[in-house]
DOZANU-100144 format. One line per 2 residues: number of its first residue (from 1); their letters; for each residue x, y, z of C-alpha. Coordinates in Angstrom, 2 decimals. Layout:
N
NUM = a = X Y Z; ...
//
This chain:
45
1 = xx = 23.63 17.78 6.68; 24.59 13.92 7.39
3 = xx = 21.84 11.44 6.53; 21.61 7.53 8.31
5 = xx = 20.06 5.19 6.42; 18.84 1.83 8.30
7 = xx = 17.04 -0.58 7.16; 15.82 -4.53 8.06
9 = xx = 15.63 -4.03 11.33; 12.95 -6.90 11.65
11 = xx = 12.71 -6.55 15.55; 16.24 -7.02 16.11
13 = xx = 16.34 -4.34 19.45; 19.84 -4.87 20.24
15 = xx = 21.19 -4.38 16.96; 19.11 -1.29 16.27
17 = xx = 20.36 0.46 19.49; 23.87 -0.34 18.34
19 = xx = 23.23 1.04 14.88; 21.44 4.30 16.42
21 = xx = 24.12 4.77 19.03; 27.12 4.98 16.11
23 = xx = 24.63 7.04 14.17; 24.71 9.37 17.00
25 = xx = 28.48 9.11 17.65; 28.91 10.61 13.67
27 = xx = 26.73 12.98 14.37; 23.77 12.41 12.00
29 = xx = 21.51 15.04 11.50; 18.00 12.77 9.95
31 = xx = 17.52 9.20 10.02; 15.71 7.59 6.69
33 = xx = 14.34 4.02 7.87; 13.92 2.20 4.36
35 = xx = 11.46 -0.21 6.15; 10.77 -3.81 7.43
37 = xx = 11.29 -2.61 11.48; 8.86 -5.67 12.45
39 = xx = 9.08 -9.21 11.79; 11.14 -12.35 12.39
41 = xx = 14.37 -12.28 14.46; 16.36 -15.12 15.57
43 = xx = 16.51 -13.61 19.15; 12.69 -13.76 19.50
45 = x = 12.72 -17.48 18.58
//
């Protein structure tokens, strides 16, 4: 079983759906999200 681990996303949309979409191209099985998803991002300023 492959694991992805992502974390720091701090609202940063574009660079999650990157990260997800290679995370899907390797064929990970579970995603573990270590935390901070929401917060400040330089593209919301």
């Amino acid at each position: 079983m492959k694991f992805g681990v992502i974390s720091d996303v701090h609202g940063n949309i574009q660079a999650l759906d990157t990260v997800l979409k290679e995370l899907e191209a390797k064929k990970v099985d579970k995603i573990i999200c270590l935390g901070d998803l929401i917060g400040r991002c330089r593209s919301f300023r």
